[in-house]
C-alpha positions in Angstrom: 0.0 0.0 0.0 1.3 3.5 -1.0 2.6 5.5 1.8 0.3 9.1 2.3 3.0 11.1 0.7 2.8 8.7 -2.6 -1.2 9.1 -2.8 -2.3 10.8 -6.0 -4.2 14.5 -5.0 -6.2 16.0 -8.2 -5.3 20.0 -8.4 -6.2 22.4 -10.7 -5.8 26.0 -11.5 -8.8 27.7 -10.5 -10.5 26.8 -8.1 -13.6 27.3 -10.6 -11.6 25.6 -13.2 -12.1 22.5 -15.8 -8.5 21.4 -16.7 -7.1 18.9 -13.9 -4.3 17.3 -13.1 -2.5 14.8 -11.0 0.4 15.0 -8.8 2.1 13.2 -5.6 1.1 14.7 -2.3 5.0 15.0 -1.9 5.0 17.6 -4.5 2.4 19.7 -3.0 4.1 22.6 -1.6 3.6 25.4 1.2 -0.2 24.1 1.6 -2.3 26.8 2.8 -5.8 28.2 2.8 -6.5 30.6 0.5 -10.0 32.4 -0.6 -9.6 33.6 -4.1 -11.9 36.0 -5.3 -15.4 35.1 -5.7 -15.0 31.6 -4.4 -17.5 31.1 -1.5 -14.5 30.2 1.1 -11.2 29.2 1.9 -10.1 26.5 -0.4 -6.7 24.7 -0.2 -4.1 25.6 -2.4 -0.1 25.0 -3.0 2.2 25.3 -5.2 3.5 22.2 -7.7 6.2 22.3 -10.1 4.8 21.5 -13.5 7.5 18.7 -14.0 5.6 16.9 -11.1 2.7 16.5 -12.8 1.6 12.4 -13.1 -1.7 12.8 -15.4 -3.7 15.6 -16.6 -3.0 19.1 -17.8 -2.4 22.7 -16.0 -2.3 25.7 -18.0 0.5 27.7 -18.2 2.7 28.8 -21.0 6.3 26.0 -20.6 7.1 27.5 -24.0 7.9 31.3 -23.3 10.3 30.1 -20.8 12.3 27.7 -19.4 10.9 25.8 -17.1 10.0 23.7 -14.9 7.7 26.0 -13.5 6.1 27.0 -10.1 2.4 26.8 -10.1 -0.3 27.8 -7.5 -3.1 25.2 -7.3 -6.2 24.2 -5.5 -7.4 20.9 -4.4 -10.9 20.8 -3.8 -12.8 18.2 -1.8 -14.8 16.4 -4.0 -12.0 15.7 -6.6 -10.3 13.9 -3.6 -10.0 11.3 -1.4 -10.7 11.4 1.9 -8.1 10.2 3.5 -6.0 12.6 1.1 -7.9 15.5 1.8 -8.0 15.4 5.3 -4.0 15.2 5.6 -3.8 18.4 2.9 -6.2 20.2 5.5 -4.2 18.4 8.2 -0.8 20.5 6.9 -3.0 23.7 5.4 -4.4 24.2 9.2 -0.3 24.7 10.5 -0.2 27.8 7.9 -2.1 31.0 8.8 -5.3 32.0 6.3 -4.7 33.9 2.9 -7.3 36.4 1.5 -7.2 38.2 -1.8 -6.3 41.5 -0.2 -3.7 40.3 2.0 -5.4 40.6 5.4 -7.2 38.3 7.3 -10.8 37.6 7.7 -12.9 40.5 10.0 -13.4 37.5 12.5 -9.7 36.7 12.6 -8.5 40.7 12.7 -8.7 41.2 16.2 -5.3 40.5 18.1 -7.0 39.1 20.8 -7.7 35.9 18.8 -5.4 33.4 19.2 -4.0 31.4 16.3 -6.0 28.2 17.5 -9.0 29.9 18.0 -8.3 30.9 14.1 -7.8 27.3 12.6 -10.8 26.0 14.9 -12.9 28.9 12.9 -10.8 27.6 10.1 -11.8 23.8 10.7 -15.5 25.2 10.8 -15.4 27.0 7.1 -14.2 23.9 5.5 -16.6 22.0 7.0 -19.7 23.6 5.6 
């Protein structure tokens, strides 16, 4: 039996994307939580190199120049496994919360919140 870190994760592009690929969870870098805009919540992301990629397609341009190249993806729950998405959140919940404008959430703002406090808030977004 493959070990986590060899399990296949499915990631694309955009979060509201059609073009998928495949890649090792051991090439899924600096996995975070990221809202981009107009998705509904935080979605996981990290970055792959697009030499790592097993199946499937992400765009990007490998012809302009040299690659390989860094990509940021998102892996969303229902292209996954459970197992395999519960270890990406798992990793995602050690790095703090990304937002399109740079600053945190209104509920995380207020330095009074701890960091745990934030991922349990976290924990209760991804759940919905």
């Amino acid at each position: 039996m493959p070990t986590m870190d060899e399990m296949l994760v499915c990631v694309q592009r955009e979060w509201d994307g059609w073009q998928t690929a495949e890649v090792r969870l051991a090439n899924l870098h600096n996995i975070h939580w990221f809202q981009p805009h107009r998705a509904p919540r935080a979605l996981l992301h990290g970055y792959i190199s697009c030499a790592s990629i097993t199946t499937g397609e992400i765009p990007h341009n490998c012809e302009r120049t040299e690659g390989p190249h860094r990509l940021l993806v998102c892996v969303l729950k229902r292209h996954s496994a459970p197992s395999v998405y519960a270890e990406i959140a798992r990793r995602a919940d050690e790095q703090p919360l990304l937002v399109p404008n740079g600053r945190l959430p209104y509920y995380c703002e207020d330095s009074s919140f701890s960091m745990r406090r934030t991922s349990g808030t976290i924990r209760r977004l991804r759940n919905r």
